[in-house]
DOGU-152495 format. One record per residue: residue in three letters; z, x, y of N, C-alpha, C in turn. Coordinates in steps of 0.02 Angstrom, whole numbers, padded with zeros to 5 digits, always signed. Example, Ala and Ser with C-alpha at 12.3 -4.5 7.8 and 13.67 -1.06 7.14 Angstrom:
<atoms>
ALA+00390+00660-00284+00390+00615-00225+00390+00660-00165/SER+00354+00642-00112+00357+00684-00053+00394+00645+00002/
</atoms>
This chain:
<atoms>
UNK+00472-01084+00555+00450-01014+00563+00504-00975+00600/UNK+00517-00917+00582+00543-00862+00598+00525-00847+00663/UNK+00617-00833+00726+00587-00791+00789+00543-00694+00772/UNK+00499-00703+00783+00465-00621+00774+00439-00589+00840/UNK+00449-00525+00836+00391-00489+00880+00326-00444+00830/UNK+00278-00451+00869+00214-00420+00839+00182-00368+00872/UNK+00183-00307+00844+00143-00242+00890+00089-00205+00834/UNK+00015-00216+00831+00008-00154+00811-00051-00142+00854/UNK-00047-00072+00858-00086-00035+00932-00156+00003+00895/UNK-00161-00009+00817-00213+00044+00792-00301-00005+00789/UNK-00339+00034+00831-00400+00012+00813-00450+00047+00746/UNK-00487-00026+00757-00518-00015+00692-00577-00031+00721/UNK-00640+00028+00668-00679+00040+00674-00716+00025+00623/UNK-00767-00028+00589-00781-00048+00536-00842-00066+00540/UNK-00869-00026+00485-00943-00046+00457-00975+00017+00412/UNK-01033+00019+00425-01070+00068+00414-01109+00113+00474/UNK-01102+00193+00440-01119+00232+00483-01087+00240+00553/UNK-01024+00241+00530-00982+00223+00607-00967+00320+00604/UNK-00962+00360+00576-00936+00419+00589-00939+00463+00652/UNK-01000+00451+00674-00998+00483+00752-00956+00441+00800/UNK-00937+00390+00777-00874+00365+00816-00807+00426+00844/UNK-00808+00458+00792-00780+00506+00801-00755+00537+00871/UNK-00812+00569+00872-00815+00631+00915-00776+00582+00999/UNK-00791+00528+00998-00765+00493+01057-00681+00471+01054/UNK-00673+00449+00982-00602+00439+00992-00551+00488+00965/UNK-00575+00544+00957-00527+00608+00948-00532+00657+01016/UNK-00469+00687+01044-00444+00695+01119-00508+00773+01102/UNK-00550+00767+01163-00594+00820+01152-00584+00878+01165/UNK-00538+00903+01198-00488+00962+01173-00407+00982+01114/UNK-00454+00924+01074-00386+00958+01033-00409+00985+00962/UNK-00337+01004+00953-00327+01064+00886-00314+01025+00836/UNK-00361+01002+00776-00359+00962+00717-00359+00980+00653/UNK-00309+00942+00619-00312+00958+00537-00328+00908+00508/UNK-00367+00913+00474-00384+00845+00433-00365+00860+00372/UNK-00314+00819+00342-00279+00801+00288-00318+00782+00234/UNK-00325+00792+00161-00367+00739+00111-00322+00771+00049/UNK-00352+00732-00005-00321+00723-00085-00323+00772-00103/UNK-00363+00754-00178-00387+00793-00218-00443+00854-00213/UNK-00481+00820-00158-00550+00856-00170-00604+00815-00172/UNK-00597+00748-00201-00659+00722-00206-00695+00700-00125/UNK-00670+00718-00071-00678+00674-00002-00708+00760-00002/UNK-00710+00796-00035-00739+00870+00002-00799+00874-00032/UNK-00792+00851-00126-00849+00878-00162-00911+00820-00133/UNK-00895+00768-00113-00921+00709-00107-00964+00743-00037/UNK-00945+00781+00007-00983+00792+00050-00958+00764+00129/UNK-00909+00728+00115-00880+00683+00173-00832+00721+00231/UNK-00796+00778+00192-00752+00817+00221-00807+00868+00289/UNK-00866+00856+00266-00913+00910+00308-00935+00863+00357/UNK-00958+00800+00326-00986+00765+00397-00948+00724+00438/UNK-00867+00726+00423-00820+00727+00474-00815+00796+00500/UNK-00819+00852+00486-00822+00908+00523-00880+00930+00584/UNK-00916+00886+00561-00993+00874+00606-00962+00846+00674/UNK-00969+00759+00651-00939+00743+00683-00910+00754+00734/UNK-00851+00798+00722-00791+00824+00789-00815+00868+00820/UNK-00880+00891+00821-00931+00958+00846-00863+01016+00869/UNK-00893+01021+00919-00856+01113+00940-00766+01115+00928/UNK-00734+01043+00916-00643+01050+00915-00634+01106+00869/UNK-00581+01137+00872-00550+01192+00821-00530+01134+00762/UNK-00537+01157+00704-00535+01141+00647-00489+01179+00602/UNK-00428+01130+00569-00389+01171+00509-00400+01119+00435/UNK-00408+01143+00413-00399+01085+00330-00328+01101+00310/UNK-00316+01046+00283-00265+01037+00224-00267+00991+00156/UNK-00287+01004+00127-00316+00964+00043-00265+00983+00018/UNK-00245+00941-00061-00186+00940-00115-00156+00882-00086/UNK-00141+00832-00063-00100+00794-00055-00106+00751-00094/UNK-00056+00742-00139-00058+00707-00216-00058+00621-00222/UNK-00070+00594-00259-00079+00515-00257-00022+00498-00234/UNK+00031+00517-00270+00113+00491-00237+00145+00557-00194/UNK+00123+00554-00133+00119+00617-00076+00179+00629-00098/UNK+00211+00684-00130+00268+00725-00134+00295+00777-00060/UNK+00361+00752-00047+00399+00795+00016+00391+00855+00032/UNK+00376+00897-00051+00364+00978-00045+00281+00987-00026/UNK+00248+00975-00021+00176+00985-00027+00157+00963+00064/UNK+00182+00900+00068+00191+00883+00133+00210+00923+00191/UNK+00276+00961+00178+00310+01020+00204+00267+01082+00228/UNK+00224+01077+00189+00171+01123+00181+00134+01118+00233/UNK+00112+01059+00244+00065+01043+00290+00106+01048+00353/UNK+00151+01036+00371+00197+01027+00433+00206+01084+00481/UNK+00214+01146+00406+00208+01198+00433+00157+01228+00470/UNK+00082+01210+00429+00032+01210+00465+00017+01193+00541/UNK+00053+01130+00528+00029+01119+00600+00079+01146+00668/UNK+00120+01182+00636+00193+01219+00671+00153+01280+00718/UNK+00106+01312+00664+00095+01380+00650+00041+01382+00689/UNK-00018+01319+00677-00081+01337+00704-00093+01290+00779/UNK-00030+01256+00785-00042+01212+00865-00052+01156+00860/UNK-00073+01118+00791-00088+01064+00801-00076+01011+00844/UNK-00107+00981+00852-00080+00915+00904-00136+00869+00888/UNK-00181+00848+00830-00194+00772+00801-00209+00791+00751/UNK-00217+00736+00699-00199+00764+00636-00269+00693+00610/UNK-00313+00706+00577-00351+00642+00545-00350+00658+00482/UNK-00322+00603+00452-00315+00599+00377-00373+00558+00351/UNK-00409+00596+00294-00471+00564+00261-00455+00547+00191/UNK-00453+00486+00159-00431+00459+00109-00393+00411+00087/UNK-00363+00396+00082-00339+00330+00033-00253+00305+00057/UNK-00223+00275+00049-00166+00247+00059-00097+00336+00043/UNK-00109+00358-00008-00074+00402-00011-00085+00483+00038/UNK-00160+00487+00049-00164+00524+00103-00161+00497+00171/UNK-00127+00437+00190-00125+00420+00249-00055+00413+00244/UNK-00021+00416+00183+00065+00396+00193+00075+00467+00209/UNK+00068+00521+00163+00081+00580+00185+00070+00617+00258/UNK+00029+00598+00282+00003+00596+00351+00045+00573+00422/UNK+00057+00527+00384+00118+00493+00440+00207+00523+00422/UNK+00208+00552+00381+00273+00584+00363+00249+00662+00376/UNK+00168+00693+00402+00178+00759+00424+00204+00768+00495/UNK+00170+00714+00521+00187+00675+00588+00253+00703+00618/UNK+00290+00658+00565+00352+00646+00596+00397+00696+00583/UNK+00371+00758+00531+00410+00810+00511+00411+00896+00537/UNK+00350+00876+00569+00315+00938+00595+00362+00958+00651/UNK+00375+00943+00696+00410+00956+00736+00495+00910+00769/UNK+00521+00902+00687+00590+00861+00691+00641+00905+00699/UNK+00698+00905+00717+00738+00955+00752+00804+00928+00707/UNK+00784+00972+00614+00852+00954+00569+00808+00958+00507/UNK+00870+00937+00478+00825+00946+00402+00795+00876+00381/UNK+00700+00895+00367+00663+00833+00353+00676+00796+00303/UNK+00708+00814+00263+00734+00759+00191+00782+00693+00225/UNK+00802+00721+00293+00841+00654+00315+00798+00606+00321/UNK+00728+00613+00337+00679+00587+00371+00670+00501+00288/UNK+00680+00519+00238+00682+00484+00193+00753+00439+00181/UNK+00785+00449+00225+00870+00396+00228+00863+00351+00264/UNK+00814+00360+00328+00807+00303+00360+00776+00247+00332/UNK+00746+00245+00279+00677+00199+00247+00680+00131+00292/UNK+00699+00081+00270+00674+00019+00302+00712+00010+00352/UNK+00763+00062+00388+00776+00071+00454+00747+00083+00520/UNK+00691+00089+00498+00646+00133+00543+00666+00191+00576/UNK+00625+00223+00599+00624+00280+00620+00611+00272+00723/UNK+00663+00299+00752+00631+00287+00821+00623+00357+00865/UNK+00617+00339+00923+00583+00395+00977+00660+00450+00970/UNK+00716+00405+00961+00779+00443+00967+00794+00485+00918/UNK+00760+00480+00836+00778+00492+00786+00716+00582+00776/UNK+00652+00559+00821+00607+00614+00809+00580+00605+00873/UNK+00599+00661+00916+00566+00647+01001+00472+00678+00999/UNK+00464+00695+00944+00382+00729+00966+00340+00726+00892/UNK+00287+00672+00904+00275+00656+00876+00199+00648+00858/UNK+00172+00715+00803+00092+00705+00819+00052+00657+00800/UNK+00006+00637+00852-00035+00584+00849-00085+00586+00771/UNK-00117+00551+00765-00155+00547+00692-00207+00485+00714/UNK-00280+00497+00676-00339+00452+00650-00338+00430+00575/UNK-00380+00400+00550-00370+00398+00481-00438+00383+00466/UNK-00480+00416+00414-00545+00393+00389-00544+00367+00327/UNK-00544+00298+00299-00517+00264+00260-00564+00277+00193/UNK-00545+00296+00133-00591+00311+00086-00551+00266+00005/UNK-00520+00208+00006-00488+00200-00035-00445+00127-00005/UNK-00479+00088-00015-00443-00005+00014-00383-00030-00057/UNK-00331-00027-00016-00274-00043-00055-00218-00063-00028/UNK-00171+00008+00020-00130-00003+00026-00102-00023+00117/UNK-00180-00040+00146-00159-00056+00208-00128+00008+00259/UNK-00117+00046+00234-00083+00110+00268-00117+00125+00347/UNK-00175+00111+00332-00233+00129+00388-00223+00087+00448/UNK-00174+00038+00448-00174-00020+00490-00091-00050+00498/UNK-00055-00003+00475+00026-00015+00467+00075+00065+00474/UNK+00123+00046+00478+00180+00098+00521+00209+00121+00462/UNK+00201+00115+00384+00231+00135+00354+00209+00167+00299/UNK+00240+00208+00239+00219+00251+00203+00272+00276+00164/UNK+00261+00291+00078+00294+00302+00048+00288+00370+00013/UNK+00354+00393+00019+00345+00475+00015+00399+00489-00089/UNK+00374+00541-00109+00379+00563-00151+00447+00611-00163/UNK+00479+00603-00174+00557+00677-00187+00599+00651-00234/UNK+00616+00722-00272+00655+00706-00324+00648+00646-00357/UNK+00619+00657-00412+00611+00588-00440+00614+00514-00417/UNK+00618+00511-00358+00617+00433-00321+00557+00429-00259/UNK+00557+00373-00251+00488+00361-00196+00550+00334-00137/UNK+00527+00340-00093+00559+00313-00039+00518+00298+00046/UNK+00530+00253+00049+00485+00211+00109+00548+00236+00179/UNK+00460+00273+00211+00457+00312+00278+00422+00240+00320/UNK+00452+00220+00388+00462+00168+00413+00450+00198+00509/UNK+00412+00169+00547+00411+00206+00609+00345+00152+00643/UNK+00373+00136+00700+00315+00106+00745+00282+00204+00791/UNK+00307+00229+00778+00279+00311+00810+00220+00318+00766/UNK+00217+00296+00696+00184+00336+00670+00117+00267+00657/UNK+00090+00229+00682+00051+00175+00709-00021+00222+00681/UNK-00083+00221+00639-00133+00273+00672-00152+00240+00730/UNK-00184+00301+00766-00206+00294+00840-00276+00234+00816/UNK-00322+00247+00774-00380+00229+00766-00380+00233+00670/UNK-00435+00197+00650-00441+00210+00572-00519+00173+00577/UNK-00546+00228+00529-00634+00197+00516-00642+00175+00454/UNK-00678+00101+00456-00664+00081+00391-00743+00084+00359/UNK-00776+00108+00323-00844+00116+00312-00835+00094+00235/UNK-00862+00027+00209-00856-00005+00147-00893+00070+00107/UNK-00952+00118+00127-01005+00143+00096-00982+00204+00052/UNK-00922+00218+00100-00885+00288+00076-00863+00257+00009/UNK-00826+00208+00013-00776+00196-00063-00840+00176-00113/UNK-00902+00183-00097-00931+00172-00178-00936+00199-00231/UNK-00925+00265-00217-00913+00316-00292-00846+00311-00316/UNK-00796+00272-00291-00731+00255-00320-00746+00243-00400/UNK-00689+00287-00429-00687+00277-00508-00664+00205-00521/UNK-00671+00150-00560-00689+00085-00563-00602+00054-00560/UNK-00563+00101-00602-00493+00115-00600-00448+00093-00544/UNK-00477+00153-00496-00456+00158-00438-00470+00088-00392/UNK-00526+00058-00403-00545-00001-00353-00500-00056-00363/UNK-00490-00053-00449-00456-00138-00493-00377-00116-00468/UNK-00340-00049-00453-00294-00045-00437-00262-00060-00358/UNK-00332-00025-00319-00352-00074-00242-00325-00139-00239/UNK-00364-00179-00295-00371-00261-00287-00310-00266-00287/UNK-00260-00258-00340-00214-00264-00366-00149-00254-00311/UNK-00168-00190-00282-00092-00188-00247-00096-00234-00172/UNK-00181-00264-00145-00184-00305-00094-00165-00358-00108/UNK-00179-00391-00194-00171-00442-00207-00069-00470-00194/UNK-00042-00410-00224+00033-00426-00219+00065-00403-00168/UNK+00035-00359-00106+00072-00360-00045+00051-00430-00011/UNK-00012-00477-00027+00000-00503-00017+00044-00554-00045/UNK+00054-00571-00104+00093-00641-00110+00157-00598-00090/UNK+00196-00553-00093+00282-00541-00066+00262-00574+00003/UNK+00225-00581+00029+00252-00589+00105+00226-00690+00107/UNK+00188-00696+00038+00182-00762+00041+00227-00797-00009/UNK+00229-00791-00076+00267-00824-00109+00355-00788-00134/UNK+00374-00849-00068+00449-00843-00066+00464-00899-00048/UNK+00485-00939+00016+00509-01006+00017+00484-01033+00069/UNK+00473-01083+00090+00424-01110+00143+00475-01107+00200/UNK+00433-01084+00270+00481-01099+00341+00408-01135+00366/UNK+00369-01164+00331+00320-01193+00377+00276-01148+00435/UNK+00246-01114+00404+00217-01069+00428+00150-01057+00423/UNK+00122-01105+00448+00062-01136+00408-00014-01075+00436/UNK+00000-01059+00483-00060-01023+00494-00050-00940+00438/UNK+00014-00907+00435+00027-00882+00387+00000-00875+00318/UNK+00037-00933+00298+00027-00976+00230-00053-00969+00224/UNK-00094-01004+00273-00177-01012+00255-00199-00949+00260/UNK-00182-00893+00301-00219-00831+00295-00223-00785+00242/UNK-00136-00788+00222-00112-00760+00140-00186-00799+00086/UNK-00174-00857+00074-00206-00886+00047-00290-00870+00045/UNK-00304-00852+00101-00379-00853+00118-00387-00753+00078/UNK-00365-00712+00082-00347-00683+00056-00348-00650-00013/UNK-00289-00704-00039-00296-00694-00101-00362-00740-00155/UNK-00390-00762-00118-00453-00826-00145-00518-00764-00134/UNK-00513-00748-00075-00573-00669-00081-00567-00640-00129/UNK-00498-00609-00150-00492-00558-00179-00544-00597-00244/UNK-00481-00642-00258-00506-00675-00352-00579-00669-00348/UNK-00620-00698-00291-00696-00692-00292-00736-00644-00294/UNK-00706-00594-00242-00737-00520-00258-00726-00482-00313/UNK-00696-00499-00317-00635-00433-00361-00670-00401-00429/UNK-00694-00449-00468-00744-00415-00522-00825-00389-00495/UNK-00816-00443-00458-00900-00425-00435-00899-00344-00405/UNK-00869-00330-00378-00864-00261-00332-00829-00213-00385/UNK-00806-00211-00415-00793-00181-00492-00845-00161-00537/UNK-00905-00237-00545-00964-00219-00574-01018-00195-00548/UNK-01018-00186-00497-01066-00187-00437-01032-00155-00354/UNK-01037-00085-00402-00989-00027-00321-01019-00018-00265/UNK-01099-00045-00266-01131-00037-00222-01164-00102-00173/UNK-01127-00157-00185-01118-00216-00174-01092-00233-00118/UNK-01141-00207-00069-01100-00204-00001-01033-00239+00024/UNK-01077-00320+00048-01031-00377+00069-00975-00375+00030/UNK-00985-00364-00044-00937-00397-00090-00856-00310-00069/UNK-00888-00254-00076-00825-00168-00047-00822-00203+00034/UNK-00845-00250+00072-00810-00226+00129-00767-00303+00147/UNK-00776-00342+00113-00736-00408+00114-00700-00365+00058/UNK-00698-00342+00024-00607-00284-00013-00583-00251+00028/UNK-00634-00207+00080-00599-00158+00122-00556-00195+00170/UNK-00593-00249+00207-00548-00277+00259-00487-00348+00219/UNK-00499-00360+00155-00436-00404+00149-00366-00350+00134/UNK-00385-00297+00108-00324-00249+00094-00316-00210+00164/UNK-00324-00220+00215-00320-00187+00279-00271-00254+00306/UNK-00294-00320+00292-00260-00364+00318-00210-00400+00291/UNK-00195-00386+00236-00154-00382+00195-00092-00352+00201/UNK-00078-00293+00230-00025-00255+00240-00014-00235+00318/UNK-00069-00266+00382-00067-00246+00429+00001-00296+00479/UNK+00028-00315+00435+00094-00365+00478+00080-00422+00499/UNK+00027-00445+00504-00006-00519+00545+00003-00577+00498/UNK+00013-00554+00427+00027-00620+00400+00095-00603+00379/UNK+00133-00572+00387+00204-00559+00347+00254-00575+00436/UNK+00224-00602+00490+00263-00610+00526+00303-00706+00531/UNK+00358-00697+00540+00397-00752+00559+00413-00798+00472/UNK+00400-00734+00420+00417-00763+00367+00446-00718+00322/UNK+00498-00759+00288+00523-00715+00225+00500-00667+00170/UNK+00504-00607+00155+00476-00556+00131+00518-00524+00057/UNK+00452-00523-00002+00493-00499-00044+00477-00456-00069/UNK+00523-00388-00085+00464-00322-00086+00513-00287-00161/UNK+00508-00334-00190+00558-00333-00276+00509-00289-00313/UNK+00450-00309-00309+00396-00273-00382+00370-00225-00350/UNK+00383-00199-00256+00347-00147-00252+00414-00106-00294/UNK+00458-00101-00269+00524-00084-00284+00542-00055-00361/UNK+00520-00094-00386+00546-00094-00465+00484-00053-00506/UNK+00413-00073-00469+00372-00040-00481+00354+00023-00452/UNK+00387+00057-00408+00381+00126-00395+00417+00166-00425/UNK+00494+00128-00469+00518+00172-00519+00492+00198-00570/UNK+00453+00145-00578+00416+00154-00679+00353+00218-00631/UNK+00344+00226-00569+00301+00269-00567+00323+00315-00560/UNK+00385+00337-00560+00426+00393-00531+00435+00396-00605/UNK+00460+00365-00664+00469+00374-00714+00426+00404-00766/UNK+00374+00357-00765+00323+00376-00811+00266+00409-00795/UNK+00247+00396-00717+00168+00420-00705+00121+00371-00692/UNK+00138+00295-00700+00106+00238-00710+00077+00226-00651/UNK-00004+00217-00645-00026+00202-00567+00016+00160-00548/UNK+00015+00164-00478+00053+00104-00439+00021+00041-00431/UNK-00028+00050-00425-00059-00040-00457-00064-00082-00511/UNK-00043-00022-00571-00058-00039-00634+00035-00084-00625/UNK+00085-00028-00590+00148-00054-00607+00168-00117-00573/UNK+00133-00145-00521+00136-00215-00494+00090-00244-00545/UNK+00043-00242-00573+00014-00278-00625+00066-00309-00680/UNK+00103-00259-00711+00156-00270-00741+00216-00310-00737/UNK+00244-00301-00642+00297-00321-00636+00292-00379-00613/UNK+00240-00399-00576+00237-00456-00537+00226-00528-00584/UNK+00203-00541-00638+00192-00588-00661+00264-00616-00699/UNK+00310-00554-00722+00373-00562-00734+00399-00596-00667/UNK+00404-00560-00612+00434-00591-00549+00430-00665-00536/UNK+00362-00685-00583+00355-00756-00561+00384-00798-00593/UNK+00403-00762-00652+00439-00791-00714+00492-00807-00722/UNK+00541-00764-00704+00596-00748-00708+00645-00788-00644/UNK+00584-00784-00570+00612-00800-00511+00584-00877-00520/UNK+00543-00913-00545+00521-00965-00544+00555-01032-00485/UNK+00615-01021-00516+00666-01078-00486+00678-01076-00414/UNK+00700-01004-00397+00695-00969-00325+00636-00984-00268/UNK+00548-00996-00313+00497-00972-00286+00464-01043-00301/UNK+00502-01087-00317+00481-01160-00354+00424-01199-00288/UNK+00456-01203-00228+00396-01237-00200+00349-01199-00174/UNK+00345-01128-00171+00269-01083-00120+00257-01075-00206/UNK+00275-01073-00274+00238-01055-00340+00185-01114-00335/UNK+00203-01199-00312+00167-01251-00340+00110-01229-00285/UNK+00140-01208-00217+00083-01204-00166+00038-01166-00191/UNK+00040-01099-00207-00006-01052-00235-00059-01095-00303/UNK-00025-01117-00344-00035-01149-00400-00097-01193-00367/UNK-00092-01254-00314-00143-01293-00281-00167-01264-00240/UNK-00152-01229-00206-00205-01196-00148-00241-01119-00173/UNK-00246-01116-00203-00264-01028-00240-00285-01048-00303/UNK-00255-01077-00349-00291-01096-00399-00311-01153-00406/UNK-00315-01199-00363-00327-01275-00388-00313-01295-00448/UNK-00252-01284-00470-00225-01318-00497-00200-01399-00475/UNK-00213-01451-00526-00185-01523-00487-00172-01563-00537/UNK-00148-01536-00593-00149-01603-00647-00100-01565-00683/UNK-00025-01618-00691+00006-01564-00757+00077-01583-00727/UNK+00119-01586-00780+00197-01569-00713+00203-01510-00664/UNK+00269-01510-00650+00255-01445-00610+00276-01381-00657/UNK+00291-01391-00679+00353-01343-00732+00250-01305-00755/UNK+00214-01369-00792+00146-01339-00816+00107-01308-00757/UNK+00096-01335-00708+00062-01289-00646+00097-01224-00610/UNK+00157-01211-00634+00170-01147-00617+00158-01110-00673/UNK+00157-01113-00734+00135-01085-00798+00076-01074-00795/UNK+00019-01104-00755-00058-01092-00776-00060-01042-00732/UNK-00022-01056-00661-00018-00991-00617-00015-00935-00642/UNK+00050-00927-00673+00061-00860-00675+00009-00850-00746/UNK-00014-00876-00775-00064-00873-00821-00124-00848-00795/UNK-00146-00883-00762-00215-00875-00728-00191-00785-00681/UNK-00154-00774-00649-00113-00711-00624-00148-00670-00661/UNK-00100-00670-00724-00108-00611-00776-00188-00621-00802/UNK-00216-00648-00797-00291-00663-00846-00317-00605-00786/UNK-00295-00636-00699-00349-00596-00648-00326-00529-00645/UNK-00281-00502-00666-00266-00434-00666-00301-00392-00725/UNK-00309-00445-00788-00344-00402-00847-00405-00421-00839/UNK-00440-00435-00796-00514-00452-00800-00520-00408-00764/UNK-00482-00355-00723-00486-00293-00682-00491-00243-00743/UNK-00480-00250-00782-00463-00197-00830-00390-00167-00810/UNK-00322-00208-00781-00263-00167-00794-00237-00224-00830/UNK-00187-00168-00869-00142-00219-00912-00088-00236-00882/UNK-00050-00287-00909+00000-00311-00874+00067-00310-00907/UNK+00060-00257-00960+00124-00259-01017+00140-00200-01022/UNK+00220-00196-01018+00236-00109-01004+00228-00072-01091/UNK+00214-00121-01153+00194-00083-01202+00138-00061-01199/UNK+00095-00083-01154+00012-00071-01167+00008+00005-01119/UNK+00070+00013-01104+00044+00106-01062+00089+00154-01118/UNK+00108+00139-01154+00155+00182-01230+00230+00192-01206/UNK+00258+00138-01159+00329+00132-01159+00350+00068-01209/UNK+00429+00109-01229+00450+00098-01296+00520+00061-01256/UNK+00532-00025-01291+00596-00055-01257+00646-00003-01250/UNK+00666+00039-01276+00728+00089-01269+00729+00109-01206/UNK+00672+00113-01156+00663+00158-01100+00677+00116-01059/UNK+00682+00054-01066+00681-00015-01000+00752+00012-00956/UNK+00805-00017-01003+00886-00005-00966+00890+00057-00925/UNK+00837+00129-00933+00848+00176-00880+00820+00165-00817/UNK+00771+00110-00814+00731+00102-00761+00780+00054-00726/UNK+00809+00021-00739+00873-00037-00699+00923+00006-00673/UNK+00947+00066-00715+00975+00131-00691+00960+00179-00620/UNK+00890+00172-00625+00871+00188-00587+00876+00163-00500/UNK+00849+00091-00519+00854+00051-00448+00915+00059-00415/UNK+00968+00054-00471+01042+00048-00456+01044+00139-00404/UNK+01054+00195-00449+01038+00252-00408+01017+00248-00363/UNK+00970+00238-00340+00913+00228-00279+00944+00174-00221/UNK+01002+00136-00264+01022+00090-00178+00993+00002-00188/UNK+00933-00006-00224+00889-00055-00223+00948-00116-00276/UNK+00986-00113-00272+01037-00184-00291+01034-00259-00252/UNK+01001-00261-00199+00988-00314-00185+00921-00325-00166/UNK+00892-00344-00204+00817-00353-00197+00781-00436-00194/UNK+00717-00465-00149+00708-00524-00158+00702-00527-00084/UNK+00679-00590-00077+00675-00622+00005+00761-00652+00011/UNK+00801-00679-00052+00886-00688-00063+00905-00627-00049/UNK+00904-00562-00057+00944-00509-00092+00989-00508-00132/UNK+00968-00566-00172+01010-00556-00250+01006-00551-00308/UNK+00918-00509-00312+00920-00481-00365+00938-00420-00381/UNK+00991-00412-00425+01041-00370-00457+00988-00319-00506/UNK+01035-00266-00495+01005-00201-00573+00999-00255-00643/UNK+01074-00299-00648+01053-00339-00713+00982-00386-00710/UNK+00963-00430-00675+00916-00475-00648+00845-00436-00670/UNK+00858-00351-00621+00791-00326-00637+00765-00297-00692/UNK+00828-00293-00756+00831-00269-00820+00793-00331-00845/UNK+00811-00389-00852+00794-00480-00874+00726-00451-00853/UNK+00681-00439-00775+00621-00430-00755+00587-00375-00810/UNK+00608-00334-00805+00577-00278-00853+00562-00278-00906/UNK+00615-00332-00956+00617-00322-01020+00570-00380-01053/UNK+00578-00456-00980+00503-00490-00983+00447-00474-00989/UNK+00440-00406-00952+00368-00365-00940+00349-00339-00985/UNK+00399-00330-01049+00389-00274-01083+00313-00313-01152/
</atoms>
């Protein structure tokens, strides 16, 4: 195992009917904006009884913040909070209104131009880089991307995504209420599963350092997911089944199992292009890329593939060459029993379009990708064109 340090400072608040939690852990004189999507966290009724909630605080909204939080829209909000005083900010919604949230944070009062704020990506961001920095809650309406329980967030500009990185931007607190996500469109949940399912294996299947408490938690994990995963799909109102989803995708991306081990973040990577490209949900595009990854990397990923293979699938009979094949078999079966596909023809991309997406990575910097860093633009073309 890997020397590591471990910090995360955000509490969690989980269950049902936790909302008057509120009013106690938001500073009772302050000036608040609460951040959300589309609209549905307003039409739904939720946007009001967090407004309850915070009783007499001054209140600003900010709604529009798009699935893949775009820099300009964000900007928007920054200004807001420039203009009207803000000083805490609670974001209500899903992984993309909590990434945007943590990049209003850090933009609202940065002293330069905020597009730098996207160069630092997996550099992090420190106290030296942005000295004032507004605090944030998060009311979780959408179990996926862990955001609610991690320092990081991926922001939207010019045609590329790029990962905003900061122990500053920690939420203070996040409420996790399984009850809210039950009107989730069925889409939205199988894409949930999906992106917990493969943040977790990057941080598990890569190469063993013996990391065994790791190893079993990843594992424990991804064995929920496979179990819940349709059931809470067919059945939105299925309590136990949305809040064992809510809390494995919270724990999934909250750092506790990705510490003191090798990390491979290739298919978020490759798969945020095809979303920058085409429009393709971002769960749908790890659906796609990841089963290639297993394919392609096989040799690389040869002893945590057999582990996954026996401990996740019980697999135990076969060479090995056949138990990593049922894996990534059985993989792709649990992604389309979600209803996403796993083939970049099945969203109406045409092989001609693959070689711009390898183009792309290359643009973007992403040439060494993998827990090695040696997968190449060519390597991720071989990945793509597997996928296809």
């Amino acid at each position: 195992m890997y020397n590591f340090d471990f910090y995360n400072p955000t509490r969690i608040i989980f269950g049902r009917d936790r909302l008057d939690t509120l009013d106690k852990l938001v500073p009772a004189a302050a000036r608040v904006l609460i951040t959300f999507g589309g609209g549905s966290a307003k039409k739904s009724g939720l946007i009001e009884k967090v407004r309850a909630s915070l009783g007499n605080r001054s209140i600003v909204e900010f709604g529009g913040i798009e699935p893949n939080p775009r820099y300009e829209t964000l900007m928007k909000a920054a200004e807001v909070v420039r203009n009207e005083g803000i000083d805490f900010i609670l974001a209500v919604g899903g992984g993309s209104v909590i990434d945007g949230t943590k990049f209003i944070c850090l933009a609202a009062h940065f002293k330069g131009d905020a597009r730098d704020l996207l160069k630092f990506g997996f550099a992090r961001i420190t106290s030296k880089t942005v000295e004032n920095v507004v605090p944030f809650g998060t009311v979780l309406t959408l179990p996926a991307t862990g955001s609610e329980m991690n320092s990081g967030g991926v922001i939207s500009y010019d045609h590329g995504k790029y990962p905003v990185m900061s122990e500053l931007t920690y939420p203070k607190f996040s409420l996790l209420d399984p009850v809210v996500t039950f009107t989730l469109p069925k889409i939205q949940v199988a894409n949930g599963i999906v992106d917990t399912f493969i943040h977790t294996t990057e941080q598990y299947i890569t190469f063993p350092v013996d990391a065994r408490v790791q190893d079993r938690m990843a594992e424990g994990i991804l064995q929920t997911l496979i179990e819940i995963g349709k059931i809470t799909i067919d059945e939105p109102e299925n309590y136990d089944a949305r809040a064992n989803l809510v809390w494995s995708a919270t724990m999934a991306l909250n750092g506790i199992i990705g510490v003191g081990v090798p990390q491979d973040w290739a298919t978020h990577m490759i798969g945020h292009e095809i979303t920058a490209m085409f429009g393709i949900d971002h769960g749908q595009t790890l659906a796609i890329v990841y089963p290639s990854i297993m394919e392609i990397r096989r040799t690389q990923k040869r002893e945590k593939l057999l582990q996954y293979a026996d401990r996740v699938w019980h697999i135990t009979t076969g060479s090995d060459d056949e138990k990593i094949d049922l894996a990534i078999k059985k993989t792709r079966e649990f992604f389309e029993s979600l209803g996403i596909s796993t083939r970049l023809s099945a969203y109406g991309i045409t092989a001609d379009k693959i070689p711009a997406l390898a183009e792309q990575l290359k643009a973007h910097g992403m040439t060494k990708l993998s827990e090695h860093q040696d997968i190449t633009p060519e390597i991720s073309l071989k990945i793509l064109q597997n996928a296809f």
